[in-house]
PQR file of N, CA, C, O and H, with PARSE charges and radii, in Angstrom:
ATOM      1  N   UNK A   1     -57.943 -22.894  24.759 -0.4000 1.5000
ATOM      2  CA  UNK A   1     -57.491 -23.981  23.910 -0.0000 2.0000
ATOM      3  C   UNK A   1     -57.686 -25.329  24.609  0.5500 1.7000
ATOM      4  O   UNK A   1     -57.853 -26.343  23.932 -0.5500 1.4000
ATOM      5  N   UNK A   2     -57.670 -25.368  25.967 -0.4000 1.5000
ATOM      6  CA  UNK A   2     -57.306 -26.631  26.856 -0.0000 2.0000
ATOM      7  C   UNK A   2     -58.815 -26.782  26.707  0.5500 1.7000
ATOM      8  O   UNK A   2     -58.978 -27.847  26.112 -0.5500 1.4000
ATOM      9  H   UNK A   2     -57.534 -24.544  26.517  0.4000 1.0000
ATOM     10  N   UNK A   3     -59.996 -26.221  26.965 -0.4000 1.5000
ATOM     11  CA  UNK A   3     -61.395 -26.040  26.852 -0.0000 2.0000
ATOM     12  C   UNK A   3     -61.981 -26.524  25.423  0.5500 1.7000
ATOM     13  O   UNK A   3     -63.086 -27.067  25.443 -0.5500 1.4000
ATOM     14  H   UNK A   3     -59.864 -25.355  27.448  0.4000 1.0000
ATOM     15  N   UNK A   4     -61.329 -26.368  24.211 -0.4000 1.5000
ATOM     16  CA  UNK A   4     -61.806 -26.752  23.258 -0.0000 2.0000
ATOM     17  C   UNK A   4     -61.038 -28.486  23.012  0.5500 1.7000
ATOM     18  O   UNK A   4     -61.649 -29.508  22.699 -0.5500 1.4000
ATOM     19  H   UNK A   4     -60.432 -25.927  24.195  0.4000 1.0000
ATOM     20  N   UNK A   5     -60.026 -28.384  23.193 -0.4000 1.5000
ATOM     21  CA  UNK A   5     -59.503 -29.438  22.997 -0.0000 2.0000
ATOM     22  C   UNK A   5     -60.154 -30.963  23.969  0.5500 1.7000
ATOM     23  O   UNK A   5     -60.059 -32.108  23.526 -0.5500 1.4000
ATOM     24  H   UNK A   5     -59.529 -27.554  23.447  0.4000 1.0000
ATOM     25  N   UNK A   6     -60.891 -30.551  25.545 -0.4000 1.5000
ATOM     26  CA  UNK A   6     -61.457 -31.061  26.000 -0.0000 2.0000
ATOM     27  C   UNK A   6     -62.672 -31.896  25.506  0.5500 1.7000
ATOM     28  O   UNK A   6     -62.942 -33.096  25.452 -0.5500 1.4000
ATOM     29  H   UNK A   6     -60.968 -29.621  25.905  0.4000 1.0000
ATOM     30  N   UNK A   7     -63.285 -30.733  25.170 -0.4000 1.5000
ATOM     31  CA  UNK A   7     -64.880 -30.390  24.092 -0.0000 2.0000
ATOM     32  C   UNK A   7     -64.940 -31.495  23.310  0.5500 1.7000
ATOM     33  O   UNK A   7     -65.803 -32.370  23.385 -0.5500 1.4000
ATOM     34  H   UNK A   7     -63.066 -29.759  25.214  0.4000 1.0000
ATOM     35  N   UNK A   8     -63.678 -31.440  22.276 -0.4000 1.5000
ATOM     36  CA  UNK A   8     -63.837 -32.925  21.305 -0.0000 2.0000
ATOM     37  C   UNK A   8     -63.289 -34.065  21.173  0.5500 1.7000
ATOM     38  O   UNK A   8     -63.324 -34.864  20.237 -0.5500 1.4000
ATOM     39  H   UNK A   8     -62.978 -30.728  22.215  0.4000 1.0000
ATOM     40  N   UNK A   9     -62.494 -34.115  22.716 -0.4000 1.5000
ATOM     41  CA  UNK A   9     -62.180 -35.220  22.716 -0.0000 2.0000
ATOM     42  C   UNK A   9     -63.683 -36.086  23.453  0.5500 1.7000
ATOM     43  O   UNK A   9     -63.849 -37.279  23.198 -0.5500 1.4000
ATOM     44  H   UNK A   9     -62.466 -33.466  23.476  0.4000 1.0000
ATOM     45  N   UNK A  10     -64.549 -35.424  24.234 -0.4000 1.5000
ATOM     46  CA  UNK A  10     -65.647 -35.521  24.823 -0.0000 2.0000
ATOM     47  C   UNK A  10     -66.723 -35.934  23.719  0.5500 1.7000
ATOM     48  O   UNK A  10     -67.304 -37.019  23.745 -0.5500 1.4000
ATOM     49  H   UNK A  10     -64.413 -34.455  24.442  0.4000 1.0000
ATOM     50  N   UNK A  11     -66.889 -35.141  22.931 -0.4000 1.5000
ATOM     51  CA  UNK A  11     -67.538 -35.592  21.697 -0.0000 2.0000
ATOM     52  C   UNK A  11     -67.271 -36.599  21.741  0.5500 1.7000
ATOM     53  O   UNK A  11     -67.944 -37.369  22.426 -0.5500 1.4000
ATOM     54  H   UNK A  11     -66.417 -34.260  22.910  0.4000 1.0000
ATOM     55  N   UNK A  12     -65.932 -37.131  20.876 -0.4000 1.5000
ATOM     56  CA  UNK A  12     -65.282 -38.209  20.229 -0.0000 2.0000
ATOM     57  C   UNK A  12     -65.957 -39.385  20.595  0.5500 1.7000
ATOM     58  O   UNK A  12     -66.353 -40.272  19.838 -0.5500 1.4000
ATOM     59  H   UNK A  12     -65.385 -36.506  20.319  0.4000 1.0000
ATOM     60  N   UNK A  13     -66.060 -39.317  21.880 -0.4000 1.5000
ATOM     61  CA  UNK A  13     -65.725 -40.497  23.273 -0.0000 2.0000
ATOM     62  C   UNK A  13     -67.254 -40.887  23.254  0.5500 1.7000
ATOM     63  O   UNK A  13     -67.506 -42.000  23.714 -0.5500 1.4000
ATOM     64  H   UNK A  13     -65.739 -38.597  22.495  0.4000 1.0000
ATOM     65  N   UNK A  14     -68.435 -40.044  22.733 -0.4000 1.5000
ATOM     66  CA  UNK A  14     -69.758 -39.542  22.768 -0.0000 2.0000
ATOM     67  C   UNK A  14     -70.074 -40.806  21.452  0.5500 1.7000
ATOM     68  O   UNK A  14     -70.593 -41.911  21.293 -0.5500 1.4000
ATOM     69  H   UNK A  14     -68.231 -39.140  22.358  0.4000 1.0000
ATOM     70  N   UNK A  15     -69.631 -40.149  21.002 -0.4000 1.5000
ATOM     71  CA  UNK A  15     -69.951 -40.385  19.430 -0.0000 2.0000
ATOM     72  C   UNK A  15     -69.540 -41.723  18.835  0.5500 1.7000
ATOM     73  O   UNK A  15     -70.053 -42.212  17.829 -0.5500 1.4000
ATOM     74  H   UNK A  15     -69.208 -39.252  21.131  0.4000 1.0000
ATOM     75  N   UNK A  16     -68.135 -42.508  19.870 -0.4000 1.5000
ATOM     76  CA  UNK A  16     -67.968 -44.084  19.586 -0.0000 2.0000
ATOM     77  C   UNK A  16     -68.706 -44.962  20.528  0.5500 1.7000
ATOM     78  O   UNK A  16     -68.818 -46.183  20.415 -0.5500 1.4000
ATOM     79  H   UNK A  16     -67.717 -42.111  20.688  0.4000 1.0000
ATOM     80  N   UNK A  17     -69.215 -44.192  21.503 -0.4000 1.5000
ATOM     81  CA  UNK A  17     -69.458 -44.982  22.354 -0.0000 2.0000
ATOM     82  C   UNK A  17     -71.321 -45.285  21.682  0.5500 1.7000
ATOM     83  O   UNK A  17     -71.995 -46.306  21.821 -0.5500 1.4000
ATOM     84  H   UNK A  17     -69.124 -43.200  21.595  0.4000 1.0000
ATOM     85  N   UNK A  18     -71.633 -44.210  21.098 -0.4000 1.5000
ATOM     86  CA  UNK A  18     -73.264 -44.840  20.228 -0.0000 2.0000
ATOM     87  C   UNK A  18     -73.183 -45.696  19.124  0.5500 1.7000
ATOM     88  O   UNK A  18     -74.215 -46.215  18.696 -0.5500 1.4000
ATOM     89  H   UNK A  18     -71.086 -43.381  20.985  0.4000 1.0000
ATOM     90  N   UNK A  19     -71.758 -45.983  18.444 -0.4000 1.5000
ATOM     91  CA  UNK A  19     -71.560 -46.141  17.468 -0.0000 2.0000
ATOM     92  C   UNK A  19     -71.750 -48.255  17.581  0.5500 1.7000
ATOM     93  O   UNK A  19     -72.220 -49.092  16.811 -0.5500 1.4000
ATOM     94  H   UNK A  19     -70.921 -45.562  18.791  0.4000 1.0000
ATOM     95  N   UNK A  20     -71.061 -48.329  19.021 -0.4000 1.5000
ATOM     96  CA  UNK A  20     -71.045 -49.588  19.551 -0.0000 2.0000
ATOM     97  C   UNK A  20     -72.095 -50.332  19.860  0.5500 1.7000
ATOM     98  O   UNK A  20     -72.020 -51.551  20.009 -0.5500 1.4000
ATOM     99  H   UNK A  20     -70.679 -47.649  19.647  0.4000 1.0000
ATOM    100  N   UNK A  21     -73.670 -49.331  20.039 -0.4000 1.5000
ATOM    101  CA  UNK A  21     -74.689 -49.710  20.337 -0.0000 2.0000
ATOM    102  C   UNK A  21     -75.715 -50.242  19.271  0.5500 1.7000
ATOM    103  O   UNK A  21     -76.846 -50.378  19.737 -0.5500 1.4000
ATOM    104  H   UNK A  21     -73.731 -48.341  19.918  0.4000 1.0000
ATOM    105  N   UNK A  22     -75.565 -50.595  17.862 -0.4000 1.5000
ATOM    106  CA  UNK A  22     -75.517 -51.451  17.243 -0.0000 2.0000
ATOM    107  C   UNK A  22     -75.538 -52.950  17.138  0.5500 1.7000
ATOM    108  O   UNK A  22     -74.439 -53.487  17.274 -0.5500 1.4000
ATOM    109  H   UNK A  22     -74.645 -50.484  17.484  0.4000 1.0000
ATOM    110  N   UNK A  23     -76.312 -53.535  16.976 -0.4000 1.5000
ATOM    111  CA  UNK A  23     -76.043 -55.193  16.492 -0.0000 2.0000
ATOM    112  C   UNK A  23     -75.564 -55.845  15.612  0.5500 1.7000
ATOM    113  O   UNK A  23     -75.910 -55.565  14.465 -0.5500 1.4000
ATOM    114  H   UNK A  23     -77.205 -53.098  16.865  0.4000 1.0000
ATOM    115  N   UNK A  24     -74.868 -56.636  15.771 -0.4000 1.5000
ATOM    116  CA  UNK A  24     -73.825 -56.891  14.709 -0.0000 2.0000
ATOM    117  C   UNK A  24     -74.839 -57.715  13.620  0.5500 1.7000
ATOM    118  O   UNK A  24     -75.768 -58.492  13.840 -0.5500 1.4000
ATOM    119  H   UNK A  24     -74.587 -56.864  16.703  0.4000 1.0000
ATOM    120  N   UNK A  25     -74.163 -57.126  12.147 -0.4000 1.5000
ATOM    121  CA  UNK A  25     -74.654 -57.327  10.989 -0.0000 2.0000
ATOM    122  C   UNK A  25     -74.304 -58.940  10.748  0.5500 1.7000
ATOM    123  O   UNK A  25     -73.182 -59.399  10.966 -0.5500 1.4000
ATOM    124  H   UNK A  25     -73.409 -56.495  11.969  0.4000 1.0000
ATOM    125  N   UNK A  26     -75.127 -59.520  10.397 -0.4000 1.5000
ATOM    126  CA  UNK A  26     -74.705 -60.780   9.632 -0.0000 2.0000
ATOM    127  C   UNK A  26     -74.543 -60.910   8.183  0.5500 1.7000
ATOM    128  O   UNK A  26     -75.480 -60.559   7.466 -0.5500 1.4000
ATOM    129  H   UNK A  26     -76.038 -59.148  10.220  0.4000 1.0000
ATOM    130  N   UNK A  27     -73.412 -61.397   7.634 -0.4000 1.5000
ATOM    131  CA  UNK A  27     -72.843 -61.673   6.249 -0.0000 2.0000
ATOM    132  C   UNK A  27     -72.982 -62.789   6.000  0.5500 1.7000
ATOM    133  O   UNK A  27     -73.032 -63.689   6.838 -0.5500 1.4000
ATOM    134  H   UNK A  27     -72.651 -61.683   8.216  0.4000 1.0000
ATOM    135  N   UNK A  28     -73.093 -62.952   4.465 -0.4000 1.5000
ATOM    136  CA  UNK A  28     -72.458 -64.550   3.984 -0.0000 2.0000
ATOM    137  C   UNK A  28     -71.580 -64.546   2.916  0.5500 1.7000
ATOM    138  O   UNK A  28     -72.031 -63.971   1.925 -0.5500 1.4000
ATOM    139  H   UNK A  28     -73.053 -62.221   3.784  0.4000 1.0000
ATOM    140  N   UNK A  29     -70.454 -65.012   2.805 -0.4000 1.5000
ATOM    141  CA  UNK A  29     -69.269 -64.764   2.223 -0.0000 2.0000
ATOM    142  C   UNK A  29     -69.385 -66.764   1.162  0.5500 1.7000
ATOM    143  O   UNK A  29     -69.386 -67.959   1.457 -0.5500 1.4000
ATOM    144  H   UNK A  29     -70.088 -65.479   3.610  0.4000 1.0000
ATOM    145  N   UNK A  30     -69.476 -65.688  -0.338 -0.4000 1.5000
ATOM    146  CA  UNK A  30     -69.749 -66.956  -1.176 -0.0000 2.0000
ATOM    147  C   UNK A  30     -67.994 -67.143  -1.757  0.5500 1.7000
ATOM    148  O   UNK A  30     -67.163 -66.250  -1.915 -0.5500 1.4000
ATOM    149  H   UNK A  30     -69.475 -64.717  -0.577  0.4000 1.0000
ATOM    150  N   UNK A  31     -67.875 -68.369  -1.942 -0.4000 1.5000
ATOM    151  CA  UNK A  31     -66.273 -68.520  -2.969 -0.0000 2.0000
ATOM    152  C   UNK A  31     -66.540 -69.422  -4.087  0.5500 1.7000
ATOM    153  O   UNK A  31     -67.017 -70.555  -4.032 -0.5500 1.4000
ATOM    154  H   UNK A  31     -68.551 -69.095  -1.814  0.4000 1.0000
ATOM    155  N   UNK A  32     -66.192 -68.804  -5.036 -0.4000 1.5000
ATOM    156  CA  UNK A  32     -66.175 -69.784  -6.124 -0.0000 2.0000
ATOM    157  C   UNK A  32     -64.612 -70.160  -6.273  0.5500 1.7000
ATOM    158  O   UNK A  32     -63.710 -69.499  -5.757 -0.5500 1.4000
ATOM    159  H   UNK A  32     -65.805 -67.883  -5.081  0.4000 1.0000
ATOM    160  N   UNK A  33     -64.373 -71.644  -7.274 -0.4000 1.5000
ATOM    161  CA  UNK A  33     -63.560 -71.650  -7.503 -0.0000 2.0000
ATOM    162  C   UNK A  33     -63.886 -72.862  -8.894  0.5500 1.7000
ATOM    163  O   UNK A  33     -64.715 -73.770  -8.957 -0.5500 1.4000
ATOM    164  H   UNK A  33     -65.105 -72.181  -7.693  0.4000 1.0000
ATOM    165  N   UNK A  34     -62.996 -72.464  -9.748 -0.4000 1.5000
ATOM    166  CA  UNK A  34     -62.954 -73.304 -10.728 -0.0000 2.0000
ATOM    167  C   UNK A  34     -61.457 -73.911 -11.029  0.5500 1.7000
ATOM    168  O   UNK A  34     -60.363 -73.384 -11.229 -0.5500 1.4000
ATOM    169  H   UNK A  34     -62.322 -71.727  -9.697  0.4000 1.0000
ATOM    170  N   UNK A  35     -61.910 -75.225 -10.968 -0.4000 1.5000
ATOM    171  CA  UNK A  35     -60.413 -76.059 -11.714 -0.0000 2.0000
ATOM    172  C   UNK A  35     -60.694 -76.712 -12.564  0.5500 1.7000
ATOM    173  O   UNK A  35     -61.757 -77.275 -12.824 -0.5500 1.4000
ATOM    174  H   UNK A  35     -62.799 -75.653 -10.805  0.4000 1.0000
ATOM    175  N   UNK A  36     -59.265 -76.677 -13.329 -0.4000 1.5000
ATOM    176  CA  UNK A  36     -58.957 -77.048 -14.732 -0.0000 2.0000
ATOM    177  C   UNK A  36     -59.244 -78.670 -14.644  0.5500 1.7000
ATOM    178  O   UNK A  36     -59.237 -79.513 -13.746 -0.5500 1.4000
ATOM    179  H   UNK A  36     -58.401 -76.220 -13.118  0.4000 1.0000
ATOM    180  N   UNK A  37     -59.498 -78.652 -16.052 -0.4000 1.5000
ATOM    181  CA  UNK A  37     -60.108 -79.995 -16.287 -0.0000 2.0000
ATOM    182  C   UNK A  37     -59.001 -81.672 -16.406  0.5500 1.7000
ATOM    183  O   UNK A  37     -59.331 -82.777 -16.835 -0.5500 1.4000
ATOM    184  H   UNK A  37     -59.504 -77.968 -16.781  0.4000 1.0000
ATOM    185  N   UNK A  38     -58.034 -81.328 -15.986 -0.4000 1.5000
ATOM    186  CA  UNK A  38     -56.989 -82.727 -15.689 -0.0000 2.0000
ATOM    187  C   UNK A  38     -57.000 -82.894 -14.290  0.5500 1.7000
ATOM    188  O   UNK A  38     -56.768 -84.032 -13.881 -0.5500 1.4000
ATOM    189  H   UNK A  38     -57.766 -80.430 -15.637  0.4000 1.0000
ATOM    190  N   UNK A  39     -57.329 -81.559 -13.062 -0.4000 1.5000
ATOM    191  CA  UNK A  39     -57.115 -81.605 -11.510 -0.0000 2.0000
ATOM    192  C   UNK A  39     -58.565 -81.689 -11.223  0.5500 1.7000
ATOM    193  O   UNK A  39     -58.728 -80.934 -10.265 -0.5500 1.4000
ATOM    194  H   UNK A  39     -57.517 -80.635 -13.395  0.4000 1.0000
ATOM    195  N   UNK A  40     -59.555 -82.141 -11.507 -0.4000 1.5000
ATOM    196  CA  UNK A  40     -61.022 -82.149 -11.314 -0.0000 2.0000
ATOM    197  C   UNK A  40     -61.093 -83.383 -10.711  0.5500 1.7000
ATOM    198  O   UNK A  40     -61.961 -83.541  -9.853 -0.5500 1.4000
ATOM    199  H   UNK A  40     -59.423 -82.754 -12.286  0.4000 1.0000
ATOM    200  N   UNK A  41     -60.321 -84.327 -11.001 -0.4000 1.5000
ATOM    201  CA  UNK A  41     -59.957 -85.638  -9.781 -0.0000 2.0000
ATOM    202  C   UNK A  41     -60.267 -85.211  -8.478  0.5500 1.7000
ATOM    203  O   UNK A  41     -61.298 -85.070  -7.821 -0.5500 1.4000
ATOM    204  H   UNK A  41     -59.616 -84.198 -11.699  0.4000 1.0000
ATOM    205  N   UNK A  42     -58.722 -85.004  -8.256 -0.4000 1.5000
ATOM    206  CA  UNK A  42     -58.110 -84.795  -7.628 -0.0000 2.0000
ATOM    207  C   UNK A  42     -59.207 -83.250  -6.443  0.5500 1.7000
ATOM    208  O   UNK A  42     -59.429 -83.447  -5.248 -0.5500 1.4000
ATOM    209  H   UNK A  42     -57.884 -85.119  -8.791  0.4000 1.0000
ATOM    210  N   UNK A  43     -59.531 -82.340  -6.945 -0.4000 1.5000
ATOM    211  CA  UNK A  43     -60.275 -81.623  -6.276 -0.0000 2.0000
ATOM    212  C   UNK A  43     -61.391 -81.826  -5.921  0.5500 1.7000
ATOM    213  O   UNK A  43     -61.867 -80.930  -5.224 -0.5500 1.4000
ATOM    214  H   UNK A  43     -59.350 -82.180  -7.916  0.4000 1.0000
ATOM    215  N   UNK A  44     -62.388 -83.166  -6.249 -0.4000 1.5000
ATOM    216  CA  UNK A  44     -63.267 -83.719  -6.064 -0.0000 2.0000
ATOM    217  C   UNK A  44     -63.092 -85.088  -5.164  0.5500 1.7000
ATOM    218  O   UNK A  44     -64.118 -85.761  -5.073 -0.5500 1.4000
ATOM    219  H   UNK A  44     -62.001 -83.894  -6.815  0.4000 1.0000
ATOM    220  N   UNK A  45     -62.039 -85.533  -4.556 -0.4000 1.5000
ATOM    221  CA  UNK A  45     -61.318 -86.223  -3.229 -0.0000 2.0000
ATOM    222  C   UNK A  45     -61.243 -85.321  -2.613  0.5500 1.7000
ATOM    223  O   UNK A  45     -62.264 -85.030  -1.990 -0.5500 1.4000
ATOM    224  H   UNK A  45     -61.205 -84.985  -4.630  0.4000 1.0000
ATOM    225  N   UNK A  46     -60.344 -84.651  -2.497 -0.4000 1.5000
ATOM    226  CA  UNK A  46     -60.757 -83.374  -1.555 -0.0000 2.0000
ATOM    227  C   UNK A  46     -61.854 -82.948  -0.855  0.5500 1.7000
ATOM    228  O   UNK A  46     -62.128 -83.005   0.344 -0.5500 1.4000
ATOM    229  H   UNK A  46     -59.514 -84.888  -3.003  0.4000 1.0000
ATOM    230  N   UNK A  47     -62.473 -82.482  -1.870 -0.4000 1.5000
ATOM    231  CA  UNK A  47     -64.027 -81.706  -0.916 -0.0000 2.0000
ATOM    232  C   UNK A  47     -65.028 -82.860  -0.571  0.5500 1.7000
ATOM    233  O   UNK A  47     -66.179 -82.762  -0.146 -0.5500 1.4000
ATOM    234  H   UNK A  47     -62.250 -82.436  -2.844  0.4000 1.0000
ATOM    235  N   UNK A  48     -64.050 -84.352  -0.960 -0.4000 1.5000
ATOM    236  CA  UNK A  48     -65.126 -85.404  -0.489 -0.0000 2.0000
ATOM    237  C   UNK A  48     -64.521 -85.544   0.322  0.5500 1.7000
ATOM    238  O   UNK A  48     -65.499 -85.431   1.061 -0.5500 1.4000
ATOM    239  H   UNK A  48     -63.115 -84.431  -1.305  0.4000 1.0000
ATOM    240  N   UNK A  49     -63.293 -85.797   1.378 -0.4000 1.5000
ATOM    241  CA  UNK A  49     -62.806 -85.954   2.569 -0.0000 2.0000
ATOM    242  C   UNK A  49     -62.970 -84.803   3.233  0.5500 1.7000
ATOM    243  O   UNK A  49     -63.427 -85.092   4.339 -0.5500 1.4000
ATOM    244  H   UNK A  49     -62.499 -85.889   0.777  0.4000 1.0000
ATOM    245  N   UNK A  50     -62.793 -83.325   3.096 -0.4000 1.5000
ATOM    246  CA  UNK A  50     -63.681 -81.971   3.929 -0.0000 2.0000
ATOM    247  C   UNK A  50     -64.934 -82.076   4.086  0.5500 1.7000
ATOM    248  O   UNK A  50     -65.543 -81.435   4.943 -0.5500 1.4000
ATOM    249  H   UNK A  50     -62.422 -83.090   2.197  0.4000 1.0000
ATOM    250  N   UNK A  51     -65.613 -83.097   3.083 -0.4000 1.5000
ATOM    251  CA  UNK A  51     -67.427 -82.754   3.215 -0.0000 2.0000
ATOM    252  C   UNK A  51     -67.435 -83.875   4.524  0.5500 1.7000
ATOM    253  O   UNK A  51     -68.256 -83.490   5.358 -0.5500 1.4000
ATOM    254  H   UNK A  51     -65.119 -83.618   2.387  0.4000 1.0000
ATOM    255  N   UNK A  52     -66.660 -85.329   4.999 -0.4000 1.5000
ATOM    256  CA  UNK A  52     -66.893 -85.677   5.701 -0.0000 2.0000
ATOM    257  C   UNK A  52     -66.141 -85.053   7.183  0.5500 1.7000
ATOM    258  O   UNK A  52     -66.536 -85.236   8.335 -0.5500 1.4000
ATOM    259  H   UNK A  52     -65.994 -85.641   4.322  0.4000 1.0000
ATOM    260  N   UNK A  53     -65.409 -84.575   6.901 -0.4000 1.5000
ATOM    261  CA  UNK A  53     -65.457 -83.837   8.237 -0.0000 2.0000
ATOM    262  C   UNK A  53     -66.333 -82.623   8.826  0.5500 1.7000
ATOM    263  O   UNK A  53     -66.663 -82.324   9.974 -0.5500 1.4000
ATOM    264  H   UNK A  53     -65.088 -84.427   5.966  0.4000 1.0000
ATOM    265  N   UNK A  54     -66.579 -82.035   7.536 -0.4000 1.5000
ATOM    266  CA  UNK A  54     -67.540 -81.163   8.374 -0.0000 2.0000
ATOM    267  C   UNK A  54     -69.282 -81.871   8.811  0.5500 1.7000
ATOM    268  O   UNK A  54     -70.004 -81.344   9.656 -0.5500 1.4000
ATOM    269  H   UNK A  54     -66.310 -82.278   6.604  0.4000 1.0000
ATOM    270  N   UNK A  55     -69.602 -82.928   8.142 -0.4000 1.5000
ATOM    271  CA  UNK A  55     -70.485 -83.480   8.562 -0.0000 2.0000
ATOM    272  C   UNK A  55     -70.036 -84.021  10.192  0.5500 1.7000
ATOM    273  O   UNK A  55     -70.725 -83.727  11.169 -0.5500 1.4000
ATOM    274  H   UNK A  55     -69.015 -83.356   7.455  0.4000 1.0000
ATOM    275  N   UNK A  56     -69.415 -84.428  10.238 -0.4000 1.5000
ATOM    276  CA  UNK A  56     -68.794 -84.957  11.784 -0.0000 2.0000
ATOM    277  C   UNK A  56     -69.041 -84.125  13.035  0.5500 1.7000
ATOM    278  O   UNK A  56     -69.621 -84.494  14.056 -0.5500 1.4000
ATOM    279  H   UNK A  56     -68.856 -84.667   9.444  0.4000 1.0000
ATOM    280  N   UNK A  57     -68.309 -82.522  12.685 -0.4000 1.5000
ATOM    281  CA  UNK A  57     -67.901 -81.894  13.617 -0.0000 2.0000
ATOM    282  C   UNK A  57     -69.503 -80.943  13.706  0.5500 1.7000
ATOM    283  O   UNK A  57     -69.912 -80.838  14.862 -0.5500 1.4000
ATOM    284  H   UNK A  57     -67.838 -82.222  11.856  0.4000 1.0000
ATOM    285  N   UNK A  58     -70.563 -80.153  12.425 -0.4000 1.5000
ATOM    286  CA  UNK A  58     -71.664 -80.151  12.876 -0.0000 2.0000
ATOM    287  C   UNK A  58     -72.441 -79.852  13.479  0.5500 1.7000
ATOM    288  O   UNK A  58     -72.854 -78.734  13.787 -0.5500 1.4000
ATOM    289  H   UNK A  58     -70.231 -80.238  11.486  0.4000 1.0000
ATOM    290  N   UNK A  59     -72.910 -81.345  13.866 -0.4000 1.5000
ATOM    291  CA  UNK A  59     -73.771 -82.219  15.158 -0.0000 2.0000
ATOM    292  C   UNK A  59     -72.925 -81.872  16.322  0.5500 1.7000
ATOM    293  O   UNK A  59     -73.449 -81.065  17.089 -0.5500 1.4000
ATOM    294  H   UNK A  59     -72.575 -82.253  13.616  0.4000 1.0000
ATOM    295  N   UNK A  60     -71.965 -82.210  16.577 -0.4000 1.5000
ATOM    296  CA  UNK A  60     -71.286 -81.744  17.793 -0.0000 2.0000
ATOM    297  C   UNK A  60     -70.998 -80.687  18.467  0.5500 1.7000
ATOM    298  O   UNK A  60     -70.710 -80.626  19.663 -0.5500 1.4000
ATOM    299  H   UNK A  60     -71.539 -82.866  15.954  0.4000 1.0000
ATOM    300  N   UNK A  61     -71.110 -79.447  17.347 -0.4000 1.5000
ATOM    301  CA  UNK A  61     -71.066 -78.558  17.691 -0.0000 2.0000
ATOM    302  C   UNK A  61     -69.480 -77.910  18.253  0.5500 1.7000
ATOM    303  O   UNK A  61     -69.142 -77.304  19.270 -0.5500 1.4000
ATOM    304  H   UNK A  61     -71.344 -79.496  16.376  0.4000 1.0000
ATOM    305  N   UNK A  62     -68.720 -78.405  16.980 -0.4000 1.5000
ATOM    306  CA  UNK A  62     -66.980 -78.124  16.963 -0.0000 2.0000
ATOM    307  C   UNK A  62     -66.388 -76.819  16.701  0.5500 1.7000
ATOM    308  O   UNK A  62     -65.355 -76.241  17.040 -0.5500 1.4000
ATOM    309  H   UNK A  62     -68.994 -78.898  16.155  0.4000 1.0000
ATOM    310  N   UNK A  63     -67.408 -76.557  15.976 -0.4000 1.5000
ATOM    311  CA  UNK A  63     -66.670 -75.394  15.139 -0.0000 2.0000
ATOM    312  C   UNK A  63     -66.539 -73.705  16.370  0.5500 1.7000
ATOM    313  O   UNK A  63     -67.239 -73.427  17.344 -0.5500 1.4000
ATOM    314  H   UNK A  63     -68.247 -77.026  15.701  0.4000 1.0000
ATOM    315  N   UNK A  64     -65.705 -73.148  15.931 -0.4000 1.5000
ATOM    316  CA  UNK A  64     -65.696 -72.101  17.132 -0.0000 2.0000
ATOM    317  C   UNK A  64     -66.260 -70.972  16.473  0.5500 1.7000
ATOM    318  O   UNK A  64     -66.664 -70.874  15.314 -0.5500 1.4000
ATOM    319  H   UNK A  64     -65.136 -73.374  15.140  0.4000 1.0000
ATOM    320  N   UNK A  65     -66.219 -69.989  17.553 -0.4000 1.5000
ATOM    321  CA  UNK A  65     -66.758 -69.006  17.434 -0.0000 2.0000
ATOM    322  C   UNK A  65     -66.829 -67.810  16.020  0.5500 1.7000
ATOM    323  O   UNK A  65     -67.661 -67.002  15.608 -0.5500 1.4000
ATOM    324  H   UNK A  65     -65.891 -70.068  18.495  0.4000 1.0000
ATOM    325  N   UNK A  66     -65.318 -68.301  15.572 -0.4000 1.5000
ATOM    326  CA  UNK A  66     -64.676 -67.751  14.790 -0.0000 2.0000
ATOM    327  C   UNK A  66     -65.613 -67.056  13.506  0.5500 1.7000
ATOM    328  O   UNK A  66     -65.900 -65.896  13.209 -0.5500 1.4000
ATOM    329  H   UNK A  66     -64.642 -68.958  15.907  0.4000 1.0000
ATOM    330  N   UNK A  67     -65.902 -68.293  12.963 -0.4000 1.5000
ATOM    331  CA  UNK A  67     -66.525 -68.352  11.735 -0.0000 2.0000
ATOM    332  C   UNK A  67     -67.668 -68.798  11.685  0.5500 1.7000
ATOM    333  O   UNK A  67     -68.262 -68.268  10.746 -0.5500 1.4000
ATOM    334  H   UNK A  67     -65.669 -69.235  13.204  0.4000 1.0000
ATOM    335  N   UNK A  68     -68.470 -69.724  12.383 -0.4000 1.5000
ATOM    336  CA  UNK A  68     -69.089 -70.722  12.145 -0.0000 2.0000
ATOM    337  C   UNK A  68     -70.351 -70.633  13.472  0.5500 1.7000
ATOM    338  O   UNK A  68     -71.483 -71.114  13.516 -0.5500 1.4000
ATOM    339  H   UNK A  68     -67.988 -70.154  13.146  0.4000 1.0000
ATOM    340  N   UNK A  69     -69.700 -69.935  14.309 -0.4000 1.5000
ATOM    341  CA  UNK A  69     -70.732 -70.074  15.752 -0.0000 2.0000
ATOM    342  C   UNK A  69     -71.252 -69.213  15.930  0.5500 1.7000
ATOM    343  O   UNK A  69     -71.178 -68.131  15.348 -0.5500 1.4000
ATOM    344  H   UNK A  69     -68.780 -69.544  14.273  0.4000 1.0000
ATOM    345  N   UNK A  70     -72.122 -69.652  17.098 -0.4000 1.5000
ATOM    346  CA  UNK A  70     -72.390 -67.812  17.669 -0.0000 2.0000
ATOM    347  C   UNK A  70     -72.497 -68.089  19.458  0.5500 1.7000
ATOM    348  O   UNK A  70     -72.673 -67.139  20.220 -0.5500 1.4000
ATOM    349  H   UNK A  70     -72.182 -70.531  17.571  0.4000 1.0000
TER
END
């Protein structure tokens, strides 16, 4: 029993460790969003004060690893 139980934990250990040898896939994650037609102001200030920050940060190369880097 101690012999089999060895066996697949050995596997296991086999079998994640190829699993890691892979390159990571790249995604692109789309969002829509629609707003109602009285807040269309108001949500269009918005993504005009975010559009200038992300123009800012960019060029500089701000953004981290997280999401945005590599």
């Amino acid at each position: 029993m101690k012999r089999l139980l060895t066996s697949v934990v050995v596997i296991l250990m086999t079998l994640s460790l190829n699993a890691q040898n892979n390159p990571p896939q790249l995604y692109l994650l789309f969002e829509f969003m629609q707003v109602k037609g009285e807040n269309g102001s108001d949500y269009q200030q918005v993504e005009e004060f975010w559009s200038g920050i992300h123009k800012q940060r960019v060029p500089t190369n701000q953004y981290s690893d997280g999401i945005f880097g590599r």
